[in-house]
VEXRO-67164 format. One line per field, with one value per residue (C-alpha): residue number from 1; residue in one letter; x, y, z. Coordinates in steps of 0.001 Angstrom, whole numbers, m for minus. Layout:
N
seq <- [NUM:...];
type <- [a:...];
east <- [X:...];
north <- [Y:...];
up <- [Z:...];
***
This chain:
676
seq <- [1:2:3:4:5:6:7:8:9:10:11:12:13:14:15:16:17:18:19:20:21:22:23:24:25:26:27:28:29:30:31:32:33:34:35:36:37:38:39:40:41:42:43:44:45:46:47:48:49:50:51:52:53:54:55:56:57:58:59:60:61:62:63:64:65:66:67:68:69:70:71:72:73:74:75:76:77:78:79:80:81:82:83:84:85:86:87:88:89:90:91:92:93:94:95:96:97:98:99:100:101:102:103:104:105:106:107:108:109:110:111:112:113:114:115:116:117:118:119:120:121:122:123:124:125:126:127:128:129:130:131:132:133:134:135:136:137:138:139:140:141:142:143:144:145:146:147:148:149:150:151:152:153:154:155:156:157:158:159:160:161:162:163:164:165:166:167:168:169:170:171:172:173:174:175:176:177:178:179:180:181:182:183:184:185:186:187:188:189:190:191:192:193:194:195:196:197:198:199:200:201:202:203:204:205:206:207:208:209:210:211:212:213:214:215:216:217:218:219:220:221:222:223:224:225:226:227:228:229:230:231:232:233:234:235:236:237:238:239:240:241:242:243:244:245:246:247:248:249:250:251:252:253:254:255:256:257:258:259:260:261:262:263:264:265:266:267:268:269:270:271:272:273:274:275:276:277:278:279:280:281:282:283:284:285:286:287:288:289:290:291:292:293:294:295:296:297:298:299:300:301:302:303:304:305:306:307:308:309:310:311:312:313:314:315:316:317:318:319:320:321:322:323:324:325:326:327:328:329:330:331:332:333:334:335:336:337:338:339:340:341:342:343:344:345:346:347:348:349:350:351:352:353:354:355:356:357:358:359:360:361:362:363:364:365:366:367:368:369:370:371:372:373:374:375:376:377:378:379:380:381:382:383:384:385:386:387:388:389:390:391:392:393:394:395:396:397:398:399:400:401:402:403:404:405:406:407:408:409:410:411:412:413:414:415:416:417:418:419:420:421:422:423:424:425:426:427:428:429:430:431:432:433:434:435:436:437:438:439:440:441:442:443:444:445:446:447:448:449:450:451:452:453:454:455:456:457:458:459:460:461:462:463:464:465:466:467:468:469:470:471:472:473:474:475:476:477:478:479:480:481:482:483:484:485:486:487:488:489:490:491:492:493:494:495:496:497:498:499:500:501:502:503:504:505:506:507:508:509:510:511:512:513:514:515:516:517:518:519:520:521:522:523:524:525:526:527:528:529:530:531:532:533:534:535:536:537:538:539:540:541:542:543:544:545:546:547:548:549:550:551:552:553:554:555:556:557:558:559:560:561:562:563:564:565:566:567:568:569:570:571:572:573:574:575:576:577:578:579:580:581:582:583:584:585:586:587:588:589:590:591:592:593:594:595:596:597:598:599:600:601:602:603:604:605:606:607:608:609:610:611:612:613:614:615:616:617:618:619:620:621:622:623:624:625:626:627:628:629:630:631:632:633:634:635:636:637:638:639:640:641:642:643:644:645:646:647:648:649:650:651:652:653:654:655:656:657:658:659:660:661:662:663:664:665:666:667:668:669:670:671:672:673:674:675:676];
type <- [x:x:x:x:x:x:x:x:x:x:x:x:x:x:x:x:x:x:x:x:x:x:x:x:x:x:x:x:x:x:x:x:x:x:x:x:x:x:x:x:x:x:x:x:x:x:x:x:x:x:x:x:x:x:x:x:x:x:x:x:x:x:x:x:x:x:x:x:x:x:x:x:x:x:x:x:x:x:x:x:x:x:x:x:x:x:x:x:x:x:x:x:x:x:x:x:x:x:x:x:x:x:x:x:x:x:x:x:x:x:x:x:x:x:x:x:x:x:x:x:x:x:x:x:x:x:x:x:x:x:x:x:x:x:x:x:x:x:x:x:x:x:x:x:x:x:x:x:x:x:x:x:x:x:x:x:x:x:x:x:x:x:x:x:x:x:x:x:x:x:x:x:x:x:x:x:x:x:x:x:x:x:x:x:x:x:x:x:x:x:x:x:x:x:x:x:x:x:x:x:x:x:x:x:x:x:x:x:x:x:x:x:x:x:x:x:x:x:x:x:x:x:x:x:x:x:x:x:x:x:x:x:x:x:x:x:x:x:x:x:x:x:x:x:x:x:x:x:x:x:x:x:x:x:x:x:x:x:x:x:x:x:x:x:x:x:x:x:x:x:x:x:x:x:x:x:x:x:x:x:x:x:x:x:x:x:x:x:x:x:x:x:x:x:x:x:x:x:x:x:x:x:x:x:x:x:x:x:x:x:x:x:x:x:x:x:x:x:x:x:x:x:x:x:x:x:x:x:x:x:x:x:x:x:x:x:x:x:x:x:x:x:x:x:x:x:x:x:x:x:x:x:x:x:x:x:x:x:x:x:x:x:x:x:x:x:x:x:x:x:x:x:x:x:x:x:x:x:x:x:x:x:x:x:x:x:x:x:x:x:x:x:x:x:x:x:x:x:x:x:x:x:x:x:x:x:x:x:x:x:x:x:x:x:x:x:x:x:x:x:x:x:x:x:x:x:x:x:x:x:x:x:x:x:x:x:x:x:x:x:x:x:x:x:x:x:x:x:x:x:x:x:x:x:x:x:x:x:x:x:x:x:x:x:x:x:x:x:x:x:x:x:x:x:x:x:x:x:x:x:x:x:x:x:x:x:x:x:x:x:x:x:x:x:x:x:x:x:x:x:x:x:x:x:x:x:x:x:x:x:x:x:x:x:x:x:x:x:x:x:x:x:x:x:x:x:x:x:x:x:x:x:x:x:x:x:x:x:x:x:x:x:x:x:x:x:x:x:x:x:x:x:x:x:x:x:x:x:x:x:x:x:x:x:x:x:x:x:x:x:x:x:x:x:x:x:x:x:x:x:x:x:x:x:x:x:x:x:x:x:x:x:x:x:x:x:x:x:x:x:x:x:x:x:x:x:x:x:x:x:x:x:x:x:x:x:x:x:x:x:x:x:x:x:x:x:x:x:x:x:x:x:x:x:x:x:x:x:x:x:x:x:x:x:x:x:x:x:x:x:x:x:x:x:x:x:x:x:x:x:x:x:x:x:x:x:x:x:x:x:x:x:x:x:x:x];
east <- [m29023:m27079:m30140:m32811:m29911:m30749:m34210:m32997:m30129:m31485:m34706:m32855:m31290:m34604:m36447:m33606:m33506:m36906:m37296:m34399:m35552:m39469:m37594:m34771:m37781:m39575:m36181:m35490:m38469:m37643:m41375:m43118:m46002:m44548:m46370:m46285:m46919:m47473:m46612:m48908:m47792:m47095:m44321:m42888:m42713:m41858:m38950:m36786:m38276:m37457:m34167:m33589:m33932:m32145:m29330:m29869:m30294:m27041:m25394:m26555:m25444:m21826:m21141:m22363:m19957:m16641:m17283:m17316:m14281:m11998:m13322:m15403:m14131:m15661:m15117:m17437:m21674:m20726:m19599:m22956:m24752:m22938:m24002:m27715:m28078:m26243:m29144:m31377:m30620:m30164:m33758:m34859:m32605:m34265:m37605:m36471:m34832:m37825:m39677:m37864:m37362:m40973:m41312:m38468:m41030:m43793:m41673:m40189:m43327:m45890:m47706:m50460:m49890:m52195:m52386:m53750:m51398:m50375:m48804:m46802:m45581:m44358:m42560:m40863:m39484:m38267:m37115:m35115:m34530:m33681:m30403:m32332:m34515:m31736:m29817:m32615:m33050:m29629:m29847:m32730:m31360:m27498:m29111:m31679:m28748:m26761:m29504:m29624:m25683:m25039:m27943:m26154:m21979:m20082:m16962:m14340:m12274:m15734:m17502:m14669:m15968:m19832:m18583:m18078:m20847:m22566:m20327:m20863:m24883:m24256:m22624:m25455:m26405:m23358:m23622:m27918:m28895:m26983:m23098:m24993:m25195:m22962:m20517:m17253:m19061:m16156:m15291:m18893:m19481:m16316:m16861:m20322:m19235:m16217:m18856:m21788:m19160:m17642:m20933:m22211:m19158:m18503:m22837:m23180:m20211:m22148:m25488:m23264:m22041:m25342:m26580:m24033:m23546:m25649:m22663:m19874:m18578:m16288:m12768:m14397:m16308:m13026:m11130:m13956:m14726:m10786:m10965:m14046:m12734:m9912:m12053:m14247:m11972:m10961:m14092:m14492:m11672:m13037:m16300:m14951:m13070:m15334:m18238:m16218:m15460:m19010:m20084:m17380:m18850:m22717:m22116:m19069:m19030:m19399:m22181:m24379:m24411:m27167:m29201:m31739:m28795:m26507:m28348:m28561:m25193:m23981:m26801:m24752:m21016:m22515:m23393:m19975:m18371:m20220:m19575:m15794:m15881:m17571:m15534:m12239:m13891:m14048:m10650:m9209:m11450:m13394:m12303:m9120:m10420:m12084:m9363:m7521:m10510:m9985:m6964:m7189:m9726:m12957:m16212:m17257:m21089:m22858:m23747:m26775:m29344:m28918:m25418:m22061:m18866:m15440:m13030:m16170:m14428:m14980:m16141:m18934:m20774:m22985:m21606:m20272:m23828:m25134:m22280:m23500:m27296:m25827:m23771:m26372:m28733:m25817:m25591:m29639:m29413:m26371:m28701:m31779:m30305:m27869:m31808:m33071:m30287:m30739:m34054:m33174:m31760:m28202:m26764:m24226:m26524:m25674:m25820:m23965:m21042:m23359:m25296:m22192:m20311:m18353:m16093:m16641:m13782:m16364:m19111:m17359:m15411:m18378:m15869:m14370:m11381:m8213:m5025:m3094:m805:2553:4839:4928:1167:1871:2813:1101:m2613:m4484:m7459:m7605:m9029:m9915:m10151:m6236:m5645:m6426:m5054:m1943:m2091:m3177:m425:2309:373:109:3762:5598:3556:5070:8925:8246:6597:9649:11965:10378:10638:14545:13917:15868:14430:16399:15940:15952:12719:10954:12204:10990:7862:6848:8079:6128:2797:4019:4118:1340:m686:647:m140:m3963:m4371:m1974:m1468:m1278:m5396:m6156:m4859:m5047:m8654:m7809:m4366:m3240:188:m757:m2756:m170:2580:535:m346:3488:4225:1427:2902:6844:7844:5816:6159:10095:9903:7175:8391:11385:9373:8856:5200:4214:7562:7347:3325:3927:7024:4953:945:340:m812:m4190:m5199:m8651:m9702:m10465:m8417:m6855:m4222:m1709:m3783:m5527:m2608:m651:m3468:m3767:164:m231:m2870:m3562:m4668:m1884:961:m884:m514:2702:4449:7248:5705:2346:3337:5042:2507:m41:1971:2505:m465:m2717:m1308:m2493:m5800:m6771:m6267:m7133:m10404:m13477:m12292:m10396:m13587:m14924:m12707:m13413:m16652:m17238:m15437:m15430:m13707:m10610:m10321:m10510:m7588:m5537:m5770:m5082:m1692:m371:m1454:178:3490:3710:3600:5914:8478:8220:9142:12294:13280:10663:11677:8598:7798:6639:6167:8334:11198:13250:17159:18814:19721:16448:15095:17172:16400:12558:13162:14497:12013:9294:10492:11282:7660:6443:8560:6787:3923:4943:6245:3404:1364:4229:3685:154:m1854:m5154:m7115:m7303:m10521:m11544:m14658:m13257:m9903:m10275:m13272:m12302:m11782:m9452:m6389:m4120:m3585:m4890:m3244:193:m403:m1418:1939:3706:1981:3804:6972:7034:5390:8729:11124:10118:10491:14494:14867:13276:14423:18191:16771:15851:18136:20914:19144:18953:22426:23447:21403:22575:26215:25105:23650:26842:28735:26088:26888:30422:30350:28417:30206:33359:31710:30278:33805:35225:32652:33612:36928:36863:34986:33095:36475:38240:36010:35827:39653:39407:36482:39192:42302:40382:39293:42568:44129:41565:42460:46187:45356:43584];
north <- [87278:86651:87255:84412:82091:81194:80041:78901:76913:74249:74861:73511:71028:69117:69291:67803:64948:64346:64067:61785:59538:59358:58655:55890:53892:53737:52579:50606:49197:49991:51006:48280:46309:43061:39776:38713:41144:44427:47116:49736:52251:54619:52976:52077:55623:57158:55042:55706:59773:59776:58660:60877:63517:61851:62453:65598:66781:64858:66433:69612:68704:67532:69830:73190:71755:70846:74553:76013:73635:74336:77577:79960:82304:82250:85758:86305:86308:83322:81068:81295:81056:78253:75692:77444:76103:72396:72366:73057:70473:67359:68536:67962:64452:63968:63656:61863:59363:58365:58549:56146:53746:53434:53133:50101:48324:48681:47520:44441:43229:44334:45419:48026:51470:50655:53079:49589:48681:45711:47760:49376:46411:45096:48641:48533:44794:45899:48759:47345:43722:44039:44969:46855:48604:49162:50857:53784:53941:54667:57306:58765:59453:60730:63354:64144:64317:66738:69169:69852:70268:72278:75161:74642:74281:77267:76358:75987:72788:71128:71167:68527:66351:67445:67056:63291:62811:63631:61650:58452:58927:57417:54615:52924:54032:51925:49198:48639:47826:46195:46806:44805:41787:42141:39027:41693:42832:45008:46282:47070:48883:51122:52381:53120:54354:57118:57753:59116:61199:62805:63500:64635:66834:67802:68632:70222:72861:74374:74315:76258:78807:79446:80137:82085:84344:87328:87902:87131:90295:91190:90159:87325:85387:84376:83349:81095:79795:78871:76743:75264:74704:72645:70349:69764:68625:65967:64940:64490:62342:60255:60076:58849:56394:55041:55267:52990:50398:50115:49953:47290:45008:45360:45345:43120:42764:46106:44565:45230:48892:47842:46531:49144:49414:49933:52794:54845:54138:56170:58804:59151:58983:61797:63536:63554:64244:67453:68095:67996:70160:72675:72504:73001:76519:77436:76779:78138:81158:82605:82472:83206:86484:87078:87573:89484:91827:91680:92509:95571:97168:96453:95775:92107:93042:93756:97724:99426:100590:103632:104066:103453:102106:102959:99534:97504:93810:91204:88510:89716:87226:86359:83774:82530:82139:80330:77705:77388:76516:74125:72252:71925:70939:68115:67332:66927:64218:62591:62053:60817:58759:57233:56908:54924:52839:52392:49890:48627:45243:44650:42629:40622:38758:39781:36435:34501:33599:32183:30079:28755:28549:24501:25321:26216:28949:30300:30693:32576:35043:35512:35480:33040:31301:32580:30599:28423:30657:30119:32669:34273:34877:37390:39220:38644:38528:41890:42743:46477:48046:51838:53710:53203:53116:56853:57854:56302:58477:61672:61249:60939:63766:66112:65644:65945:69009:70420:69551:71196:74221:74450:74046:76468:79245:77985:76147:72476:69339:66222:63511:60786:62333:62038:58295:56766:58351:57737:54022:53691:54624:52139:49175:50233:50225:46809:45492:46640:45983:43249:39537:40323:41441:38642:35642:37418:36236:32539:32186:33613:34023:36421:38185:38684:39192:41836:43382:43651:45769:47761:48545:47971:48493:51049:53567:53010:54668:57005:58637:60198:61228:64085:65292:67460:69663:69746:70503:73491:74806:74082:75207:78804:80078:81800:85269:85119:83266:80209:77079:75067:72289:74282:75251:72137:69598:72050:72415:68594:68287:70634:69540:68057:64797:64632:65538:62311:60036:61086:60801:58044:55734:55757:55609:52146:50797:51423:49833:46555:46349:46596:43542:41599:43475:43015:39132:38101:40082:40427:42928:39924:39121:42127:43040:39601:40042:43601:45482:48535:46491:45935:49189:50238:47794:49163:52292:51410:49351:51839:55026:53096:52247:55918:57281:54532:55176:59301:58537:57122:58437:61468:64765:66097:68456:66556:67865:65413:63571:61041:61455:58728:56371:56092:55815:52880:51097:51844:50301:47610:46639:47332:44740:41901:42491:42286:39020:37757:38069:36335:33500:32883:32543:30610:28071:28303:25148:26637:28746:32133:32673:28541:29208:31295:30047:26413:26434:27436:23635:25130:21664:23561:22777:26116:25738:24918:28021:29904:28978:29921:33379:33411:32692:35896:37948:37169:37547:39848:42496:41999:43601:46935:46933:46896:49404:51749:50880:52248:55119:55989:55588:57969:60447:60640:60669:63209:65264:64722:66533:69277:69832:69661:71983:74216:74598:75231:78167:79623:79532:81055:83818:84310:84012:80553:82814:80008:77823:80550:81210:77802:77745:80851:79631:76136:78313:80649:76823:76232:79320:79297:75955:76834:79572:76976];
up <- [29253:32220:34142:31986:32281:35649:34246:30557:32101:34430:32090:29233:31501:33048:30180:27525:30570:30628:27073:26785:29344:27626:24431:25956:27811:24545:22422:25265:26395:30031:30490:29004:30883:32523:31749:35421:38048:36344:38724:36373:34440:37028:38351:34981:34270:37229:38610:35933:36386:39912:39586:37135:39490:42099:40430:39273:43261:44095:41443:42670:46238:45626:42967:45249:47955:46124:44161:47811:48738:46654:44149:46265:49382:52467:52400:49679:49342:46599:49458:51234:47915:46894:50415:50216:46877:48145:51428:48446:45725:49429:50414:46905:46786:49963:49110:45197:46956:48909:46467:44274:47122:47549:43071:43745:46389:44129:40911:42666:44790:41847:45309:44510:46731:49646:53200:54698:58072:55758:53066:55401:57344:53782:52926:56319:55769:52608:53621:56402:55653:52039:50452:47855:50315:52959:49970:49226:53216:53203:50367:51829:55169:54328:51917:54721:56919:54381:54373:57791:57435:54671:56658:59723:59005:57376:58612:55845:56835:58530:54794:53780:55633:54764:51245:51421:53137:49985:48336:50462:49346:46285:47125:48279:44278:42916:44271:42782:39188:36202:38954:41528:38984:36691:35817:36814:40000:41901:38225:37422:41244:40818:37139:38194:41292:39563:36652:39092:41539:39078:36857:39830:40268:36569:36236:39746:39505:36594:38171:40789:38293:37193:40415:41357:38310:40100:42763:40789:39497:36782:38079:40259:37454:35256:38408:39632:35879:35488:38937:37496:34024:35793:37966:35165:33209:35546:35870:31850:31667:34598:33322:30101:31162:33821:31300:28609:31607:32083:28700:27855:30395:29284:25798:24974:21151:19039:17213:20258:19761:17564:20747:22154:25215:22793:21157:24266:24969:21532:22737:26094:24026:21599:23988:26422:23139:22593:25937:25481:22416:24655:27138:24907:23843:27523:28057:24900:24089:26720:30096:28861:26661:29813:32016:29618:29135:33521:33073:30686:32969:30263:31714:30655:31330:28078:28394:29745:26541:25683:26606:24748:26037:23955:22855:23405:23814:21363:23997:26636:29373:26325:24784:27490:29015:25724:25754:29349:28227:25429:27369:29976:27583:26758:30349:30577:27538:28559:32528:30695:28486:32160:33598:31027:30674:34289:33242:30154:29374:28661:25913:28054:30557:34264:36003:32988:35083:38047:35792:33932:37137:37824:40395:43879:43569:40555:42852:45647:43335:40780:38147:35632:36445:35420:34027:36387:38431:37004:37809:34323:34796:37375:34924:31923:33489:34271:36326:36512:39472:37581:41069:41751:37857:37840:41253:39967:36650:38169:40812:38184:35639:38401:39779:36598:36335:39121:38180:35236:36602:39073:35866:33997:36449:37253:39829:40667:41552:42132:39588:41579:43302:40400:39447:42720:42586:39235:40337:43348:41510:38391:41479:43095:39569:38923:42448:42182:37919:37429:38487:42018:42343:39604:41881:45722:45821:45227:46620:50175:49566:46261:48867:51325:48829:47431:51107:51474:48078:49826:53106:52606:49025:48026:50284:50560:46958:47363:50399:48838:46229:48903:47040:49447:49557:45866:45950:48572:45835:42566:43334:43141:46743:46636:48010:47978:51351:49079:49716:46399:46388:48195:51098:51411:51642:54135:56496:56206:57103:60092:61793:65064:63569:60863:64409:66073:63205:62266:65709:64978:67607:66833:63391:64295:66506:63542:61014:62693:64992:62015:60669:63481:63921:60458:59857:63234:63457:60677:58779:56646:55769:54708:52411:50543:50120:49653:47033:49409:51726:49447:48388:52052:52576:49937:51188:54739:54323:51825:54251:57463:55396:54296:57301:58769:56278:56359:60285:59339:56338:54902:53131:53768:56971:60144:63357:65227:63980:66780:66470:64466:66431:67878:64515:64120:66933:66229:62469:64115:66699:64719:61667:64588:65969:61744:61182:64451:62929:59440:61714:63178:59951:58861:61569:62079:61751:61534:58275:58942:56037:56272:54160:51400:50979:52489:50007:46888:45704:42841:43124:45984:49355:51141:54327:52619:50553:53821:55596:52055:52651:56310:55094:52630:55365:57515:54437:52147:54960:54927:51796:52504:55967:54638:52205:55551:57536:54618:53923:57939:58150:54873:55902:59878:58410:55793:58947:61153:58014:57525:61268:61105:57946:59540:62518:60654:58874:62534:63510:60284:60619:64401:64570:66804:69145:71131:71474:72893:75131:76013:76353:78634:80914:81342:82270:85060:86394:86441:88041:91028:91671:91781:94561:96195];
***
């Protein structure tokens, strides 16, 4: 068995797929002819086959790599196994991403496949010239790009970055199909986005396992599953989540599960449900009767015929090898039923809101309006951004986790630790989910009262938090040569990029020259009109206050730290060059973003609200710069009496050794100058 299940498995996995996606383009009608511009039947059918195993190969890709990242040792025959198998599945993604980018031309143009010079002028143009095109270009090439890496880098800490490389290929994949134009358009890009990382993860690791069963031995097999087991089951809940957001959007009312789209959407929730079933009796049952088995010196391989082996165990690699082939015939309907989907028609019509759209402010947002901002609304009105929705849930999961591992062995943590860090992820939910990201697109000052939770507020209450401290306390260190959270977040702290960044000074000089980098340049802009953009913003201003604040007032270990007073007088200059800057918005008489907020024709006066947006750019830093400047000053006193007290305990244990020495070394000054 554990042999065949290297053919059964993905067997059982492309075949379920395949039959899925036959049977959802038929439900569907995904492959039926057009009345206008046919493109034949074999593009109708092979689009939707070819992405299919597009994402099969990417999940094959990313899922090989974060198995060697964070489960595998480099150490080990598994490690090299594991990045053959990822140079495999982006050589395969290579040539199915082409592939479907030339289906796409063909589907959209109804052109007939042609070697003429002609044909290939009108392939290039799209290729290059249109979004669609440039997007499968773009696939093409990263996963032609990730084959050549993943034969040619075995270094541990360089397959990080390798890693989102692969990640970053399907992007381009997010941002095509029903997310490109659907009415919530940044909601419909990042559930689409989390659901195909994190299937790609979730699917991939067990591709991995199978793959890698061969060289994983007795004692090595349960470890690897249990680091599996974990990272799947983040990815389950993500997937879940993510796949609900997008099915809210397409369907709206639950009557439309009756639709054809709504059918394959109950195929895909049946099928993630069966998934999670199986994935409880891995946890529960047999990786943990494995390691006990481990553990009791047994021999999980089923016995050689003819020969008998005493205590046999109840459990063997058996059944865990035909959960496998379920649950990868699960996965394989789940992707065929996500591929058909892909090309069928969705209840809620995607350009609704542009063809109902009366306001200017409606045409530049692509969303309806919401309520007048009254300052109740702020708090009342949600628009959840699901990326930082789950960082901010993980981030307070995974940290009470670790208090209460520390407790449980006898450990103490402060309280207060814990407060301002589950606070700091509550505000930094609320600033990306609630009233703040529903009115930042229409209003300035929302925007840049937002942008200052992000770089002032937040990380005043995160940074005592001190997560890494705790992290380095509560994660089990590994043995093994692999790298988990421990290892990974430590080697992030010590490095030579982390010592750069978190050098007081250039800590400073990023935190306020980003400010005026950012408005004054076109990365404004960007992060209006692309989604990525605004998450990229997000993360910048809260990265830059972090490491800001940790300069002044971190737990955590740095490589550097000024002495107080020169952190106070950095504090200091640094807010006077940051209310500069909100002064200058203040009394600006120009539009920073004339064609987006000049434009949005929605009754306000956009340069009044700009100059509104100045003024709490210059005040709202007073409050946590008091904040700092009070916590500065407690803990330099609180380090004068650590000092002191220790001192006083030196001269306890040495009898005042130092001061009488000193005393000494005065009186022979004195006695030679007497003589003199």
């Amino acid at each position: 068995m554990p042999r065949s299940v290297r053919v059964l498995g993905p067997a059982a996995l492309l075949v379920v797929a395949l039959f899925a996606v036959v049977a959802g383009l038929v439900v569907g009608g995904g492959a039926a002819p057009l009345l206008i511009q046919d493109p034949g039947p074999a593009v109708r059918w092979g689009l939707p086959i070819a992405k299919l195993l597009v994402n099969v190969s990417a999940a094959g890709v990313i899922g090989s790599l974060v198995l060697a990242v964070w489960a595998l040792s480099p150490e080990k025959r598994e490690f090299d196994r594991a990045l053959d198998l990822a140079a495999a599945s982006a050589a395969v993604m290579t040539v199915a991403a082409a592939a479907t980018g030339l289906f796409t031309f063909l589907d959209v143009t109804g052109e007939q496949l042609d070697a003429g010079e002609a044909f290939g002028m009108k392939l290039g143009q799209f290729l290059t010239a249109i979004p669609l095109g440039q997007a499968w270009l773009t696939t093409t090439l990263v996963a032609a790009a990730v084959t050549v890496l993943c034969f040619a880098v075995r270094n541990h800490t360089a397959l990080v970055f390798v890693t989102l490389l692969a990640v970053a290929s399907l992007v381009p994949l997010a941002q095509q199909g029903h997310a490109a134009g659907a009415a919530g358009h940044a909601a419909a890009v990042t559930a689409l986005g989390l659901h195909l990382v994190f299937a790609a993860v979730w699917l991939g690791g067990l591709i991995a396992i199978v793959v890698l069963q061969p060289v994983l031995d007795d004692k090595r097999l349960p470890v690897v599953l249990a680091r599996y087991s974990t990272v799947a089951l983040i990815a389950f809940i993500v997937v879940a989540v993510s796949g609900y957001a997008s099915a809210a959007l397409r369907i709206g009312d639950w009557p439309q599960l009756l639709t054809p789209y709504g059918a394959l959407v109950v195929v895909k929730v049946f099928a993630l449900v069966g998934l999670g079933l199986l994935g409880a009796i891995w946890r529960r049952f047999i990786i943990g009767r494995m390691s006990q088995q481990v553990a009791s010196g047994l021999d999980t391989r089923p016995p050689a015929s003819g020969a008998t082996r005493p205590a046999a165990p109840a459990v063997t690699r058996r059944p865990l090898w035909l959960i496998v082939i379920v649950e990868l015939a699960f996965m394989g309907l789940a992707s065929g039923a996500a591929a058909a989907l892909a090309r069928t028609a969705t209840p809620v019509s995607e350009d609704a809101v542009g063809s109902l759209a009366r306001t200017p402010a409606e045409i530049l947002t692509g969303v309806p309006l919401p309520p007048w901002p009254e300052i109740s609304r702020y708090f009342t009105e949600w628009n959840p951004d699901l990326l930082w929705l789950l960082a901010c849930g993980f981030g307070i999961f995974f940290y009470l986790a670790g208090v209460r591992r520390l407790r449980r062995r006898g450990d103490t943590w402060p309280v207060y630790r814990t407060v301002l860090w589950v606070s700091g992820l509550l505000l930094l939910a609320w600033v990306t989910s609630g009233g703040i990201n529903v009115y930042e697109q229409y209003l300035f000052s929302a925007h840049m009262f937002g942008h200052m939770l992000l770089t002032m507020a937040i990380p005043v209450l995160l940074v005592p938090g001190a997560p890494v401290t705790l992290a380095a306390r509560a994660i089990h260190p590994r043995k093994d040569g692999s790298r988990g959270g421990r290892e990974w977040i430590l080697l992030a702290v010590h490095s030579k990029v982390a010592s750069i960044l978190a050098n007081p000074i250039v800590a400073a000089v990023l935190f306020a020259g980003s400010l005026w980098v950012f408005y004054y340049s076109p990365l404004f802009r960007w992060t209006m009109l692309d989604h990525t953009g605004h998450v990229w913003m997000v993360a910048h201003f809260l990265i830059t206050g972090y490491l800001f604040v940790q300069s002044l007032i971190g737990i955590d270990p740095v490589p550097y730290r000024l002495p107080y007073p020169f952190r106070l007088v950095l504090l200091l200059g640094t807010m006077a060059f940051h209310a500069f800057f909100g002064l200058a918005i203040m009394m600006g008489t120009g539009l920073l973003l004339a064609d987006w907020y000049g434009a949005m024709g929605w009754g306000t006066d956009a340069l009044v609200d700009q100059q509104l947006g100045g003024g709490i750019a210059w005040s709202i830093g007073e409050i946590p710069t008091v904040a700092l400047a009070i916590t500065v000053a407690v803990q330099w006193s609180r380090s004068d009496e650590k000092e002191s007290k220790r001192r006083d305990r030196h001269a306890d244990r040495t009898g005042d050794a130092e001061l009488e020495e000193y005393n000494a070394r005065l009186a022979a000054i004195a006695a030679r100058d007497a003589q003199r």
